[in-house]
PARO-122470 format. One record per residue (C-alpha): residue in three letters; x, y, z; residue number from 1. Coordinates in Angstrom, 1 decimal. Each point is the difference from the previous one (the first is absolute). Layout:
<atoms>
['ALA',[X,Y,Z],NUM],
...
</atoms>
This chain:
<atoms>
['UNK',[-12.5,21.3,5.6],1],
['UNK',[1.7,3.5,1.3],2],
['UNK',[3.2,0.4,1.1],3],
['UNK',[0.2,-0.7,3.6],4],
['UNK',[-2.3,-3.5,-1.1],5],
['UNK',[2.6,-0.7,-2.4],6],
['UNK',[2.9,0.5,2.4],7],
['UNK',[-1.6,-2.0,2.2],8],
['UNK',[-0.4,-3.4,-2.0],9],
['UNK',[3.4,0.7,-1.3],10],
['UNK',[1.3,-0.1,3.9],11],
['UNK',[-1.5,-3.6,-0.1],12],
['UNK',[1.4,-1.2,-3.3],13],
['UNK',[3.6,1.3,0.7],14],
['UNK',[-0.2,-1.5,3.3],15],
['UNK',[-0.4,-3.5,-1.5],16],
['UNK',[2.5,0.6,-2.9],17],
['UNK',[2.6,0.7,3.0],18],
['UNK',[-0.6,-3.4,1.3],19],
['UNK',[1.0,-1.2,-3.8],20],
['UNK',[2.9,1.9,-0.6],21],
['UNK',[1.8,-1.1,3.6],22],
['UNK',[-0.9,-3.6,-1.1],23],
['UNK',[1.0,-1.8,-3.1],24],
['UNK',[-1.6,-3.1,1.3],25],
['UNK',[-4.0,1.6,-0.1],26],
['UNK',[1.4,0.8,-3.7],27],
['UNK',[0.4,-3.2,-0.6],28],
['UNK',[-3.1,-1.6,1.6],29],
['UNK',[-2.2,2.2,-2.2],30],
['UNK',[1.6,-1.4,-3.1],31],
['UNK',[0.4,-3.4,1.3],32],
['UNK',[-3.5,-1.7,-0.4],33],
['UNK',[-0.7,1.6,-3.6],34],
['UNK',[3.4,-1.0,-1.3],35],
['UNK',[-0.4,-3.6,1.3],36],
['UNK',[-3.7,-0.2,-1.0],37],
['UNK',[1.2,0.8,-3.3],38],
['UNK',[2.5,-2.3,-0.1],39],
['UNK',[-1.9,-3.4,1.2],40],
['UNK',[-2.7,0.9,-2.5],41],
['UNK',[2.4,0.6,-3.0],42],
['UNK',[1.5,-3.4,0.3],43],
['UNK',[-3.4,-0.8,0.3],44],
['UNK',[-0.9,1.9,-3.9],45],
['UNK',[3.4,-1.3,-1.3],46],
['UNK',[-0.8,-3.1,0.6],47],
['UNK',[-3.6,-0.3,-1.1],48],
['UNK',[0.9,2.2,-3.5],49],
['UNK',[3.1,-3.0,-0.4],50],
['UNK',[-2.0,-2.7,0.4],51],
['UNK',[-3.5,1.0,-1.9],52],
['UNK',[0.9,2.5,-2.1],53],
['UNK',[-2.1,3.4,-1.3],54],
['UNK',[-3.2,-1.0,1.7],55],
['UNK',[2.2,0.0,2.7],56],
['UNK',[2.3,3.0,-0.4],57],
['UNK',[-3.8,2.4,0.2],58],
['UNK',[-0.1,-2.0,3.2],59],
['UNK',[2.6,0.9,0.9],60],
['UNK',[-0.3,3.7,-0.3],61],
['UNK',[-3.1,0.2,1.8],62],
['UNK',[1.6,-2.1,3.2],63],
['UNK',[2.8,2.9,0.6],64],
['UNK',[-2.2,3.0,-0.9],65],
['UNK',[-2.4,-1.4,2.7],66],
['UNK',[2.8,-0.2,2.4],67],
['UNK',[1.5,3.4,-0.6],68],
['UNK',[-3.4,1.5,0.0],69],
['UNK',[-1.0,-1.7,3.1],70],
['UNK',[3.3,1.2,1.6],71],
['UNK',[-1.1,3.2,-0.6],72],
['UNK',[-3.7,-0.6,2.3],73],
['UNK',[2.3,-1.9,2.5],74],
['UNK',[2.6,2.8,0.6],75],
['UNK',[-2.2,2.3,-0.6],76],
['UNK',[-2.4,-1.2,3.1],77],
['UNK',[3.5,-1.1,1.9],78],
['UNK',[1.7,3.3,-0.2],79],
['UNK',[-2.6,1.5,1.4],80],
['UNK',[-0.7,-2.3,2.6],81],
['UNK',[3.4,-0.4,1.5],82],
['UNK',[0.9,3.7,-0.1],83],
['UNK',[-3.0,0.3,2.4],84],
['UNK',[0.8,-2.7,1.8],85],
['UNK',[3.9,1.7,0.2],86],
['UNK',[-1.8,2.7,1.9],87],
['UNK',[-1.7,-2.6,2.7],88],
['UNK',[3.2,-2.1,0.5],89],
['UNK',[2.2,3.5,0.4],90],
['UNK',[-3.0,0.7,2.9],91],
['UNK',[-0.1,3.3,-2.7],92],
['UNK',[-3.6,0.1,-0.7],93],
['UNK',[-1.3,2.2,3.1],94],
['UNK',[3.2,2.6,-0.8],95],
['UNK',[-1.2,0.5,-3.4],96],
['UNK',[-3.8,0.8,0.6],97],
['UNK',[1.6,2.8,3.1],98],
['UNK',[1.2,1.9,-2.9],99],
['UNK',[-2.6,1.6,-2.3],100],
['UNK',[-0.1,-3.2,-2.7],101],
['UNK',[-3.9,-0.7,-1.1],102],
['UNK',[-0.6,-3.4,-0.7],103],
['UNK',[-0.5,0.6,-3.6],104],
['UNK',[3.9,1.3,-0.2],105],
['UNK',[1.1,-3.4,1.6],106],
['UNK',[-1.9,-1.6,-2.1],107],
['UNK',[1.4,1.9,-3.4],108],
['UNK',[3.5,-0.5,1.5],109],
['UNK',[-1.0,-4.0,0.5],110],
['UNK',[-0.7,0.4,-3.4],111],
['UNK',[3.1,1.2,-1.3],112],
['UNK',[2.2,-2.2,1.6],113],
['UNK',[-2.2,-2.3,-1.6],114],
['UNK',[0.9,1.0,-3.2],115],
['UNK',[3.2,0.1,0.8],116],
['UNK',[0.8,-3.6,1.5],117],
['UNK',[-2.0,-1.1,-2.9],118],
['UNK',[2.7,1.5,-2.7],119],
['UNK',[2.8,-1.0,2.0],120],
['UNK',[-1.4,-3.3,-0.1],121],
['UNK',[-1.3,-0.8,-3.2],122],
['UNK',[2.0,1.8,-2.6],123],
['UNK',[3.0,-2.1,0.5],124],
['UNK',[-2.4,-3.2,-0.1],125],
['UNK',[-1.1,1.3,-3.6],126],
['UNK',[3.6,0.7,-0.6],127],
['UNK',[0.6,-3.7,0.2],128],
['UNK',[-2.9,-1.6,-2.2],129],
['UNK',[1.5,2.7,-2.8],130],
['UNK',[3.8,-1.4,0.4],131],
['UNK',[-0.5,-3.7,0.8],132],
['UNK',[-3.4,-0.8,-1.9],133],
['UNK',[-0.8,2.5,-2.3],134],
['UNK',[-3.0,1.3,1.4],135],
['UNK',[-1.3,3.4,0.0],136],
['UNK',[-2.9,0.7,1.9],137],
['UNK',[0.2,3.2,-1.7],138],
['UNK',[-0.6,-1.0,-3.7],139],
['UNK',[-4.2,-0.3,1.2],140],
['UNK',[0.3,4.0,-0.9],141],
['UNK',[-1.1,2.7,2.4],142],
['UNK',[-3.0,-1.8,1.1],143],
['UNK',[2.5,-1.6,2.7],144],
['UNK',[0.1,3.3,1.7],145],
['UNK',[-3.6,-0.5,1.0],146],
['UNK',[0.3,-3.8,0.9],147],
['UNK',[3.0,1.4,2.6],148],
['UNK',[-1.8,3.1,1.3],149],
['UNK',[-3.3,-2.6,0.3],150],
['UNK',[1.9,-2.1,1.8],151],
['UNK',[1.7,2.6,2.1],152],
['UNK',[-3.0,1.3,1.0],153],
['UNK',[-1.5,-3.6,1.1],154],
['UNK',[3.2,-0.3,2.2],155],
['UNK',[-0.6,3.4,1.8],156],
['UNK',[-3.7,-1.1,0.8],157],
['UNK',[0.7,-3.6,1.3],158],
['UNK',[2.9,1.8,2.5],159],
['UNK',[-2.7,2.4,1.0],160],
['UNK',[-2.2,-2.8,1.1],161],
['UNK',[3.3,-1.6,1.5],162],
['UNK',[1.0,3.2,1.9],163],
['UNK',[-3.8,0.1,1.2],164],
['UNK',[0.3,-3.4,1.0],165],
['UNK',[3.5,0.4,2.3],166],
['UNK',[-1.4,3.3,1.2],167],
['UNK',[-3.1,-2.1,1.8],168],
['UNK',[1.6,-2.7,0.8],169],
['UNK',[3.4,0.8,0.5],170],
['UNK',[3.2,-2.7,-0.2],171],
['UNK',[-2.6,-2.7,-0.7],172],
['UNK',[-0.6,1.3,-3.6],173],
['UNK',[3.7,1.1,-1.5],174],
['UNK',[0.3,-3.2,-1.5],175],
['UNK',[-2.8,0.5,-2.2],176],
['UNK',[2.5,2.4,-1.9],177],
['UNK',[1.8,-2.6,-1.0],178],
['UNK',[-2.2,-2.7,-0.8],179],
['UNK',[-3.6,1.6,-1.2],180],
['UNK',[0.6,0.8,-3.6],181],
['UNK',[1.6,-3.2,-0.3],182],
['UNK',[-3.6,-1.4,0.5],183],
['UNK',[-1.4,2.0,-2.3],184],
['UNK',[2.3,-1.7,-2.9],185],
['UNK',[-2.5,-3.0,-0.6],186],
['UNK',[-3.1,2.3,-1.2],187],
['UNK',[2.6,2.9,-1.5],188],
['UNK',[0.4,-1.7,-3.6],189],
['UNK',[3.9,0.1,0.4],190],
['UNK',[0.5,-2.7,-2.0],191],
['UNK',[-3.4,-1.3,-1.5],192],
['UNK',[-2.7,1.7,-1.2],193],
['UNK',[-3.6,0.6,2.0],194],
['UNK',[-1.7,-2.7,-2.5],195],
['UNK',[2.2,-3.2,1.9],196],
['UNK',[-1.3,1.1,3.2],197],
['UNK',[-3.4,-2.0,1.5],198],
['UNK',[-3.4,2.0,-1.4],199],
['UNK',[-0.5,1.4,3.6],200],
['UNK',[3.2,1.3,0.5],201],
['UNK',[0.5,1.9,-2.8],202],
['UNK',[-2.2,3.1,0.9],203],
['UNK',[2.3,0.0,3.1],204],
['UNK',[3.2,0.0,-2.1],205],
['UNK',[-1.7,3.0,-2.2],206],
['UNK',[-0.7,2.1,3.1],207],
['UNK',[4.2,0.1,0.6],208],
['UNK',[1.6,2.8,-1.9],209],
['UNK',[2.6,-2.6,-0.6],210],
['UNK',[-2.2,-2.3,-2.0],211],
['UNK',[-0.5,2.9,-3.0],212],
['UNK',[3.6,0.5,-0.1],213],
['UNK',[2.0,-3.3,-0.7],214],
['UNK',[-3.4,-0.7,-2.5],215],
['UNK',[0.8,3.0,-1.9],216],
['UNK',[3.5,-0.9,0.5],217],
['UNK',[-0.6,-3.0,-1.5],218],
['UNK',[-1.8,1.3,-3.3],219],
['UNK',[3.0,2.5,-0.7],220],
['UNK',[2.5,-2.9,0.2],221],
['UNK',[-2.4,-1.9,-1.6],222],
['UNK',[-1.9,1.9,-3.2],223],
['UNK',[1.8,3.4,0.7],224],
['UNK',[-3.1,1.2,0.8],225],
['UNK',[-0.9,2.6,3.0],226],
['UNK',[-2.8,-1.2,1.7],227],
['UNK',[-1.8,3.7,1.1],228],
['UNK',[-2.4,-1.7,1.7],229],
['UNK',[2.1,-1.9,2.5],230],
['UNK',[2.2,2.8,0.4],231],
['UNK',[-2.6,2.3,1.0],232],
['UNK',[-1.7,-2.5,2.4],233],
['UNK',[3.3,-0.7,1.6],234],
['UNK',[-0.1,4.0,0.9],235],
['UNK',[-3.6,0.3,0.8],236],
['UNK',[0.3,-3.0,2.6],237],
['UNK',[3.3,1.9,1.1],238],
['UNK',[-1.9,3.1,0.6],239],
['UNK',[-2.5,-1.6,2.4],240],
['UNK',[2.3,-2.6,2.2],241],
['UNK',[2.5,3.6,0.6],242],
['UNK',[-3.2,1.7,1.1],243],
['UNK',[-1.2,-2.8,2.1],244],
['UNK',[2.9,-0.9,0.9],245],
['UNK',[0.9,3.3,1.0],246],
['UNK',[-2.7,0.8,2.1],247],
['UNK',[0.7,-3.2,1.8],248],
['UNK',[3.4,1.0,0.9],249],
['UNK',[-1.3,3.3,0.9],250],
['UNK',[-2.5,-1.0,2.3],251],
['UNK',[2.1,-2.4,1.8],252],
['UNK',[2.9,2.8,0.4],253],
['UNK',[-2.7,2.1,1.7],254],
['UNK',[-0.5,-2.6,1.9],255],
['UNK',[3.6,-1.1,1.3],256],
['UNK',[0.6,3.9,0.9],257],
['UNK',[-3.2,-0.2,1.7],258],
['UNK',[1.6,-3.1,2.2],259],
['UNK',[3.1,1.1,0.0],260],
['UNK',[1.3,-2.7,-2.0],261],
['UNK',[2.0,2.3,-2.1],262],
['UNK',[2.9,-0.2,2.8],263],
['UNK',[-0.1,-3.6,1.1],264],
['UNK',[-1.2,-1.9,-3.1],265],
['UNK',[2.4,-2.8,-0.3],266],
['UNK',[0.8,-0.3,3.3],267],
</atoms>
C-alpha cells in the first residue's frame, strides 16, 4: 500500500474514531454485549464447577473460552458491518467514492475498525473471566493468537457477504448484520464438539472456519495439545470464503455504481 493509499484508508478509520471519541455511549455499546455475555455464562460455569465438581470445572473452561472466542467472530463481523452501515445512514457513501478511495482501501479501513471495535470490546470481557472466575483464555499458549486471527478473519468474510447483500438490496438487508452470524452458532462448535452434531450435518459444520477453531480450542483446554490440523483448516477455509466473498462484494459494488445506488441506497 503507498502513501497516498495509506492516507486514504486512514481518512476513513479516523473518521469513525471521531464518532467514538464525541460519544461515550458507542464506547460503551461496544463493551456492553461481551461483558454481559461473559457474565451470564460465568454464573453459568460457577455454578456447574459448584455443583459437579472437576469434570465440571474443564467444562467449564471450555463454555467461557467459546464465548470470548466467538465474541471475537461476532465483533469482528459487527464492527465491520455497522461502520459500513454508519456510512449509509450518514447518506456518506456516495461522498466517499467522489474522492479518489478504491474499494479495496474502504475495505482495509472496514477492516481496521474492525479490529478495532473488536479490542475495545473483548479485552475488557477477558478482563472479567481473569478477576471474577479465574479464567485465562491466555494460559492455551500462543496458539490463541491463531484461533483470534482465524476468527477475525471469518468475521471480515461473512460482513463482506453482508455488505454485498445491503449493497443489492439495500434497507431490506441491514438486519442481516445483526442477526446472520448468530445463525451460524448451531453448526460453529461453540460449545460442543462436531461429533454431537447429526452424521449429515457435520461436513457442513467442518466447512465453517469456526468449527476448526473452538475444536482445537477444545483440545488445548482439554489435553494441552495444539491441534495443527484444525488450525490450519480454519485458515485454508478462511482464505477461500475472503476470496469468494470478496469478489462477491466486489461485483455487486460494480454493480450499485453502475445503478447509481451508491447515492440513494437506504433510501
Amino acid at each position: 500500500m503507498n502513501r497516498a493509499a495509506f492516507r486514504r484508508v486512514w481518512g476513513i478509520i479516523y473518521r469513525h474514531l471521531a464518532l467514538y471519541r464525541r460519544s461515550w455511549p458507542r464506547v460503551v455499546e461496544l463493551m456492553y454485549w461481551p461483558v454481559l455475555q461473559m457474565v451470564v455464562w460465568g454464573f453459568v460455569t460457577s455454578y456447574l464447577a459448584g455443583v459437579q465438581g472437576n469434570t465440571a470445572s474443564v467444562a467449564a473452561g471450555v463454555l467461557l473460552g467459546g464465548v470470548l472466542l466467538w465474541e471475537v467472530a461476532l465483533r469482528s463481523q459487527m464492527g465491520f458491518s455497522l461502520s459500513f452501515l454508519e456510512e449509509i445512514w450518514s447518506r456518506n457513501l456516495g461522498h466517499v467514492f467522489v474522492s479518489p478511495l478504491r474499494p479495496r482501501e474502504l475495505v482495509a479501513a472496514l477492516m481496521g475498525m474492525s479490529i478495532i471495535r473488536v479490542l475495545v470490546g473483548v479485552l475488557p470481557a477477558m478482563l472479567l473471566a481473569w478477576l471474577l472466575y479465574s479464567f485465562g483464555i491466555l494460559t492455551m499458549g500462543p496458539v490463541v493468537v491463531g484461533f483470534f486471527a482465524a476468527l477475525l478473519v471469518m468475521g471480515w468474510a461473512v460482513a463482506l457477504g453482508v455488505t454485498a447483500l445491503i449493497l443489492r438490496y439495500g434497507a431490506g438487508a441491514e438486519a442481516l448484520a445483526w442477526s446472520i452470524l448468530f445463525g451460524l452458532t448451531p453448526f460453529s462448535a461453540v460449545f460442543y464438539p462436531v461429533a454431537i452434531l447429526p452424521g449429515w450435518l457435520q461436513p457442513v459444520a467442518l466447512a465453517l472456519p469456526s468449527a476448526h477453531v473452538f475444536e482445537g480450542m477444545r483440545a488445548a483446554l482439554r489435553d494441552g495439545t495444539v491441534e495443527t490440523g484444525h488450525l490450519l483448516a480454519a485458515f485454508a477455509l478462511d482464505a477461500a470464503w475472503l476470496a469468494l466473498m470478496g469478489y462477491v462484494f466486489l461485483r455487486q459494488f460494480e454493480s450499485a455504481r453502475v445503478r447509481g445506488a451508491l447515492l440513494n441506497i437506504g433510501e
